[in-house]
C-alpha positions as CSV (number, residue, x, y, z in Angstrom):
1,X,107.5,106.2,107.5
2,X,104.9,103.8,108.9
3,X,105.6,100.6,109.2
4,X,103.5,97.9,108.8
5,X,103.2,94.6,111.1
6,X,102.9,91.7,109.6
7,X,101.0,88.9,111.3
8,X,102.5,85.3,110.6
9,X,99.7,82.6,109.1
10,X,97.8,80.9,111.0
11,X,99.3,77.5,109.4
12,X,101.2,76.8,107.1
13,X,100.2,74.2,104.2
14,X,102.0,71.2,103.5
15,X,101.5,69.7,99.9
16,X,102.2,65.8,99.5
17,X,102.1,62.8,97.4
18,X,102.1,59.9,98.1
19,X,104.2,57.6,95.7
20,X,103.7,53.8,95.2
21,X,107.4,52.6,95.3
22,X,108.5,49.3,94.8
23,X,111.0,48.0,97.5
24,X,114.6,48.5,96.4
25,X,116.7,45.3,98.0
26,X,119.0,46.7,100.6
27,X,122.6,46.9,100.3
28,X,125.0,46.5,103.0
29,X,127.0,49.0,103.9
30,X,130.2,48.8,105.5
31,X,129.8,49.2,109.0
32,X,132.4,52.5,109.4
33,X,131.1,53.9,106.5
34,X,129.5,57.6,107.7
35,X,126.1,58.6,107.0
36,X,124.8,59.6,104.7
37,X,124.0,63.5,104.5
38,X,120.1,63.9,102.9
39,X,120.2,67.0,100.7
40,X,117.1,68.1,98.6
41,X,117.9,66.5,95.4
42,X,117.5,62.8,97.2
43,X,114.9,63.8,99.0
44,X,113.1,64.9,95.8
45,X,114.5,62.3,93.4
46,X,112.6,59.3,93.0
47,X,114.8,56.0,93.0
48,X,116.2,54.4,89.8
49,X,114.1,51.6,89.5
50,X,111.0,53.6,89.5
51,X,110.7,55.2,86.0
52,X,107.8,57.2,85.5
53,X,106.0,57.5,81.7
54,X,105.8,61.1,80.6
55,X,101.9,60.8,80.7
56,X,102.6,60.0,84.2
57,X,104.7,62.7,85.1
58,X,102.1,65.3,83.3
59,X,99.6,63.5,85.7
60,X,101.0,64.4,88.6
61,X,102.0,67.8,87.9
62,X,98.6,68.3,86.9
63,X,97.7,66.9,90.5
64,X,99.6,69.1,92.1
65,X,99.2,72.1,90.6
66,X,95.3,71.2,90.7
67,X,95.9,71.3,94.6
68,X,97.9,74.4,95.1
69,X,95.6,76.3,93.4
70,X,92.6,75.1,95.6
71,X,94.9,76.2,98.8
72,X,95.6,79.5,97.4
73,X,92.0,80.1,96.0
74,X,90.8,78.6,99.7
75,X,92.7,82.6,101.4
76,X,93.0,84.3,98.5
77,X,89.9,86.4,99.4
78,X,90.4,86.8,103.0
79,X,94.2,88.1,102.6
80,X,93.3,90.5,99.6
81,X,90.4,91.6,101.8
82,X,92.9,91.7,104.6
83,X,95.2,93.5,102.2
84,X,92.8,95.8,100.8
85,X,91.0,97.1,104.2
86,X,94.6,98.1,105.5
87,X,95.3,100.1,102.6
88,X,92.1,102.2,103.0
89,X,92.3,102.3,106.4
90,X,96.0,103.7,105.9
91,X,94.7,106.2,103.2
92,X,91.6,107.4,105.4
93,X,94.0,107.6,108.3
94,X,96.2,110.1,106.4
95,X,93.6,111.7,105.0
96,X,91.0,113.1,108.2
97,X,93.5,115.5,109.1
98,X,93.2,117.4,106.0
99,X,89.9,116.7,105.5
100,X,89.6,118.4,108.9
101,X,91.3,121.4,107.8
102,X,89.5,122.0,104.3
103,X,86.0,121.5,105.9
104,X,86.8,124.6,108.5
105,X,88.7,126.6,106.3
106,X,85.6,126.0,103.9
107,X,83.3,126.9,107.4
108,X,85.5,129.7,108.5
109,X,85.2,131.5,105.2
110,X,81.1,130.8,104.6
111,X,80.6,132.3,108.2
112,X,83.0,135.2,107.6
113,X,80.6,135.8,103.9
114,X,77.7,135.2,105.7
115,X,78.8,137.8,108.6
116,X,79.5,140.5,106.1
117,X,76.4,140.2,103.9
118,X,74.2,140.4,107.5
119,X,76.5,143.3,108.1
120,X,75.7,145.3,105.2
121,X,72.3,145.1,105.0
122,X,71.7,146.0,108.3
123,X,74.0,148.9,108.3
124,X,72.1,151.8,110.1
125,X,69.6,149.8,111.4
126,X,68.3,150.2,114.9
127,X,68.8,147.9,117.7
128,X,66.4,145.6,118.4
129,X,66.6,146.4,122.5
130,X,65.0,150.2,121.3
131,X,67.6,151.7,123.5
């Protein structure tokens, strides 16, 4: 089975917004008290004092889906061209050998036709050389 090599992107896109948040007073923390771990869900989650309308939210889902699609439109061509080239190169690749063998089959039996018909109508003839 072939296997195919993938080449890795040339970069990869980063999609951000930036967020007008109001400054949150700080609150002391003890001074043993360990860190705190980030996970995704804070690092996601917008504070409690911002609350966001749900025309707002709509807003910037729009926004952002708005500018995913112009990334993906931006090499959407160039990888399905990409994609598509490899595939026919693949199939033609697979496919010359046996074109290879119909075309001289196809050759071998037109010349062996050919032969014979040449044969038989010049059965009994003389040599050209007059011998």
């Amino acid at each position: 089975m072939a296997s195919t090599l993938r080449t890795p992107p040339r970069f990869v896109p980063t999609l951000t917004t930036v967020l007008d948040i109001p400054e949150e007073p700080a609150s002391p923390e003890p001074a043993d008290a360990p860190a705190p771990q980030p996970d995704l869900a804070s690092a996601v989650a917008l504070p409690p004092a911002v609350q966001l309308t749900q025309a707002e939210i709509v807003s910037l889902e729009e926004q952002l889906l708005h500018r995913v699609l112009q990334r993906v439109d931006l090499s959407l061509e160039e990888r399905l061209s990409d994609a598509v080239s490899a595939a026919v190169q693949q199939q033609l690749d697979d496919m010359v050998p046996r074109l290879r063998g119909e075309i001289e089959a196809v050759l071998r039996a037109l010349v062996i036709e050919s032969m014979a018909a040449e044969l038989s109508e010049n059965t009994g003839s003389t040599p050209a050389s007059g011998a």
